[in-house]
MARNULO-108740 format. One record per residue (C-alpha): residue in one letter; x, z, y. Coordinates in steps of 0.25 Angstrom, whole numbers. Layout:
BEGIN
<rec "A"; <X; Z; Y>>,
...
//
This chain:
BEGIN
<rec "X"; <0; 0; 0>>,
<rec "X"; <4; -5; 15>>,
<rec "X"; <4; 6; 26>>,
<rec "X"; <-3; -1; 37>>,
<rec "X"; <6; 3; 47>>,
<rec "X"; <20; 4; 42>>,
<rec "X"; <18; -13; 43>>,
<rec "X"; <16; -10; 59>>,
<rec "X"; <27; -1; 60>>,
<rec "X"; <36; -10; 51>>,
<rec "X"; <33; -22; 61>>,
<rec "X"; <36; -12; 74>>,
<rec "X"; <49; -7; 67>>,
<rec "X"; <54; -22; 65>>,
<rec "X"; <50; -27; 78>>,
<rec "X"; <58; -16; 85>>,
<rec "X"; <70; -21; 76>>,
<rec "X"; <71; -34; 81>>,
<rec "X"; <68; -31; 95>>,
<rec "X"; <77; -21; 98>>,
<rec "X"; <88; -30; 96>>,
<rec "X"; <83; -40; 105>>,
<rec "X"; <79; -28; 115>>,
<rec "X"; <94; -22; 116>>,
<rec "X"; <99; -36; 118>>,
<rec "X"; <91; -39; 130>>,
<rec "X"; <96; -24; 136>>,
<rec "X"; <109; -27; 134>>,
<rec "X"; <120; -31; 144>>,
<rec "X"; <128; -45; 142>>,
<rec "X"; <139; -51; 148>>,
<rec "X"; <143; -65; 149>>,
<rec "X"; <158; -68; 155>>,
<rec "X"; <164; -81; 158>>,
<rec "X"; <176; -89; 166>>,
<rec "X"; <170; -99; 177>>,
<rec "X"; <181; -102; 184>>,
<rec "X"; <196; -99; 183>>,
<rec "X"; <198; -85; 181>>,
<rec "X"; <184; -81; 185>>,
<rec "X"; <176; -73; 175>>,
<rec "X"; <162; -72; 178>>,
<rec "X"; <151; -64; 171>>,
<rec "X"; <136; -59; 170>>,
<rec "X"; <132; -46; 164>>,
<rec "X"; <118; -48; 160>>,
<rec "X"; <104; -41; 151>>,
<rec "X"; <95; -49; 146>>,
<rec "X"; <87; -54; 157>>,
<rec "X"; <94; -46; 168>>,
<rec "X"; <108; -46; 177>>,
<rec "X"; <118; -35; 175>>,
<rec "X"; <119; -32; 190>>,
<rec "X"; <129; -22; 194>>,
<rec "X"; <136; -19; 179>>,
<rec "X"; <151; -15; 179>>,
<rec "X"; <159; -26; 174>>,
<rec "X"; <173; -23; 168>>,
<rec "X"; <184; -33; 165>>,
<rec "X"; <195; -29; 154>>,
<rec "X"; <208; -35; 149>>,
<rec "X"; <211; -37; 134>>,
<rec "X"; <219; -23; 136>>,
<rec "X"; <207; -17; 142>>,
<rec "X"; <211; -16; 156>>,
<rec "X"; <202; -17; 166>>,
<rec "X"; <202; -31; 175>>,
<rec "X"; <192; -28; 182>>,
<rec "X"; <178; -23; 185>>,
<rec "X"; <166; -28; 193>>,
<rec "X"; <151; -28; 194>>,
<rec "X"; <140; -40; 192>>,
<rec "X"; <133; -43; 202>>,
<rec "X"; <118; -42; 204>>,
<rec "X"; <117; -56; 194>>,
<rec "X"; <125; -48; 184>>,
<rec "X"; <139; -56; 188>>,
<rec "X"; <153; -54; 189>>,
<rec "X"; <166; -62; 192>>,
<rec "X"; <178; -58; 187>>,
<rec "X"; <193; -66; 190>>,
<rec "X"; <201; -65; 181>>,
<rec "X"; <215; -62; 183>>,
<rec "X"; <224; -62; 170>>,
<rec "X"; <222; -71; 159>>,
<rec "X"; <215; -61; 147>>,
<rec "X"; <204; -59; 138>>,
<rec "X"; <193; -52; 150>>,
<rec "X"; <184; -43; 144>>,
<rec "X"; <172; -39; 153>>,
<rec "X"; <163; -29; 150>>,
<rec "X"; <152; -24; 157>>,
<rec "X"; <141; -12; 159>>,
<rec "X"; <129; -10; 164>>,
<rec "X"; <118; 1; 162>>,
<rec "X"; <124; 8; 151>>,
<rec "X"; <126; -8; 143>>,
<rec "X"; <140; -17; 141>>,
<rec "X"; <144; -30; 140>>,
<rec "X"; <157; -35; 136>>,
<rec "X"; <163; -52; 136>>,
<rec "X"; <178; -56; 136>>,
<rec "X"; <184; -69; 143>>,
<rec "X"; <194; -73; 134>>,
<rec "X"; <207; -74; 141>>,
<rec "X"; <207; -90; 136>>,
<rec "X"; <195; -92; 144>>,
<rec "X"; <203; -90; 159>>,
<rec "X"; <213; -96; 167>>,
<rec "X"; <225; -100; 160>>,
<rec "X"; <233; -97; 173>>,
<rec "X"; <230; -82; 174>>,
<rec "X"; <242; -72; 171>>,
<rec "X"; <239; -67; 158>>,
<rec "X"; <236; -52; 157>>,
<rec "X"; <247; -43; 155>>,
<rec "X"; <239; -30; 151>>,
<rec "X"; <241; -15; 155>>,
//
């Protein structure tokens, strides 16, 4: 014999599964980096459907040295210049969420000094 409602709460359970997923990725902060012109990096913070205006932005060496740090704008923008030629890894935050993407060192000016370290 079928309980009538453990096939309604069953369904509920199951709809909650795939949705959450879907629900966390839509909160959650992403970043998108690129090089548009010599040693210019630029970059938009982003949630789904909305700008990351105002998020700290942090640029790191492969060392882990800090290059650099800056704010998007009220698009959720930012442009970075690079000044040594080395893997860039950005990383930014914003209400308590993170978001990480690297420019590959091969990506930027070959005419760059190349990064020494500490």
């Amino acid at each position: 014999m079928v309980n009538r409602l453990s096939i309604p709460v069953r369904l509920m359970a199951v709809s909650f599964l795939l949705v959450s997923p879907l629900a966390a990725w839509a909160h959650g902060l992403h970043l998108d980096v690129y090089v548009v012109e010599g040693a210019s990096i630029e970059g938009e913070a982003y949630y789904h459907g909305a700008k990351a205006a105002g998020a700290k932005v942090e640029v790191f060496a492969p060392d882990g040295k800090k290059l650099g740090e800056m704010e998007t704008d009220e698009e959720g923008m930012f442009v970075f210049k690079a000044e040594f030629r080395c893997d860039h890894r950005f990383v930014v935050t914003d209400s308590g969420h993170r978001a990480t993407a690297t420019i590959p060192a091969e990506d930027l000016p070959g005419d760059l000094p190349a990064y020494k370290g500490r």
